[in-house]
C-alpha positions as a Markdown table, in Angstrom:
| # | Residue | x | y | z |
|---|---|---|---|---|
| 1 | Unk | 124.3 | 212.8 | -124.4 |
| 2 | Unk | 126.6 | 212.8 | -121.3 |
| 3 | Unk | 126.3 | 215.5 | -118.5 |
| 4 | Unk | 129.8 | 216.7 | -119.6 |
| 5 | Unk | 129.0 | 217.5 | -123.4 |
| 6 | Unk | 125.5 | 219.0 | -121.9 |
| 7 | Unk | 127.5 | 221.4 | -119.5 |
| 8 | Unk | 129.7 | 223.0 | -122.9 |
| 9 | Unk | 126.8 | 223.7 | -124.2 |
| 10 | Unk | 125.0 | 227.5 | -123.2 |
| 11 | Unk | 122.0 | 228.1 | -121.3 |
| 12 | Unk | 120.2 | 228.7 | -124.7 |
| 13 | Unk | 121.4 | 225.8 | -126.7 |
| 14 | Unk | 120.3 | 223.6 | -123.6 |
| 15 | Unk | 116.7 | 225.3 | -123.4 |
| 16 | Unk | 116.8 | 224.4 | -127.3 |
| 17 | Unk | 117.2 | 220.9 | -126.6 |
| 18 | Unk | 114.8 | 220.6 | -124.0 |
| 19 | Unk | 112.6 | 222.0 | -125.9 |
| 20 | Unk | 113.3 | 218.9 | -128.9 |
| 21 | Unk | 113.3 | 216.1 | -126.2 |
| 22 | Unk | 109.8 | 217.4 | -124.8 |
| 23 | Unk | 108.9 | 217.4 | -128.0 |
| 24 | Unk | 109.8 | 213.8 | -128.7 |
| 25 | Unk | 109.0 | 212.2 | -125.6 |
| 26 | Unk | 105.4 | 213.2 | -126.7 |
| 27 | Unk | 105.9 | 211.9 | -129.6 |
| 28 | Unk | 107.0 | 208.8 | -128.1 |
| 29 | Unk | 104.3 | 208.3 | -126.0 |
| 30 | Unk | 101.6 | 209.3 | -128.0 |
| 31 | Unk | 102.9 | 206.1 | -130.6 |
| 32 | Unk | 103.1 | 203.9 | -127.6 |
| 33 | Unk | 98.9 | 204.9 | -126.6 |
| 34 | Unk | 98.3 | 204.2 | -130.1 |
| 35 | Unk | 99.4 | 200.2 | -129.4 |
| 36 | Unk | 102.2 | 200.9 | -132.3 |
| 37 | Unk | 105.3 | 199.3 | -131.6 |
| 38 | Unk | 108.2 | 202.0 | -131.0 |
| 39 | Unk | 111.6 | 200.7 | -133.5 |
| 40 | Unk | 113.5 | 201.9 | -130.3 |
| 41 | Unk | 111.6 | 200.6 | -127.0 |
| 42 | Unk | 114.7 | 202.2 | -124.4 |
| 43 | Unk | 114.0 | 205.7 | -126.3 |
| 44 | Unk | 111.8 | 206.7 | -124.1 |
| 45 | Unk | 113.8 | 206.2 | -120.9 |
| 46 | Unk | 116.7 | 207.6 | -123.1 |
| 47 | Unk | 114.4 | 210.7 | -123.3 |
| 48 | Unk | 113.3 | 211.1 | -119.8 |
| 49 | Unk | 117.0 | 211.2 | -118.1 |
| 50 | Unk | 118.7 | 213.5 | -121.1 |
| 51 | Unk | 115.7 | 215.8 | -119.6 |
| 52 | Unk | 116.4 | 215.2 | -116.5 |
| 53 | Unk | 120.3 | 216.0 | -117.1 |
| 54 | Unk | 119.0 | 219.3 | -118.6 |
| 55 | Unk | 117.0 | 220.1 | -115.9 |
| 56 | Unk | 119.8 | 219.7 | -113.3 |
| 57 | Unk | 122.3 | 221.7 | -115.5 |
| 58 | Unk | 119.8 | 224.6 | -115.5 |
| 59 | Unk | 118.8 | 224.2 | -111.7 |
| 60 | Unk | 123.0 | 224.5 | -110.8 |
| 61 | Unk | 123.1 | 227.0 | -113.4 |
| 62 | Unk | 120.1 | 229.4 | -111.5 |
| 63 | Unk | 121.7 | 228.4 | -108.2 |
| 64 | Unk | 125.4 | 229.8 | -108.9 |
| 65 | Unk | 126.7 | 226.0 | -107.9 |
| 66 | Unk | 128.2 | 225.4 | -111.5 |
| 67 | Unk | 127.3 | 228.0 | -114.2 |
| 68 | Unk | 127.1 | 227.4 | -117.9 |
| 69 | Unk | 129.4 | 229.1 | -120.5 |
| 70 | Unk | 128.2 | 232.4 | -121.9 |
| 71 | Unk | 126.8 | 232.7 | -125.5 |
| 72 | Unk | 129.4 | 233.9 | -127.6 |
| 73 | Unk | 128.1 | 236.7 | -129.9 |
């Protein structure tokens, strides 16, 4: 996903989804100790910097350089 549809999304939908890509980055790596072959070998890496974009978004977002949209209840 591109940091531009990651920074519509609010601070709880983007805690969500770090919370899914942790999870399957695991999951990933955990088939790759067990000498499986992975149907997808760039998911990893595909993985790593969606986290890595989530990270950042939080870190400008806790900084007050860009903040994220409010939840709308």
């Amino acid at each position: 996903m591109k940091a531009a549809e990651l920074r519509e999304r609010t601070r709880q939908e983007l805690e969500e989804r770090l919370a899914e890509l942790q999870e399957e980055l695991f999951n990933l790596r955990f088939q790759m100790a067990a000498h499986s072959q992975l149907e997808d070998p760039h998911a990893i890496r595909r993985a790593r910097r969606e986290i890595a974009r989530i990270h950042t978004l939080l870190r400008e977002d806790d900084r007050g350089e860009r903040a994220l949209p409010n939840a709308e209840s």
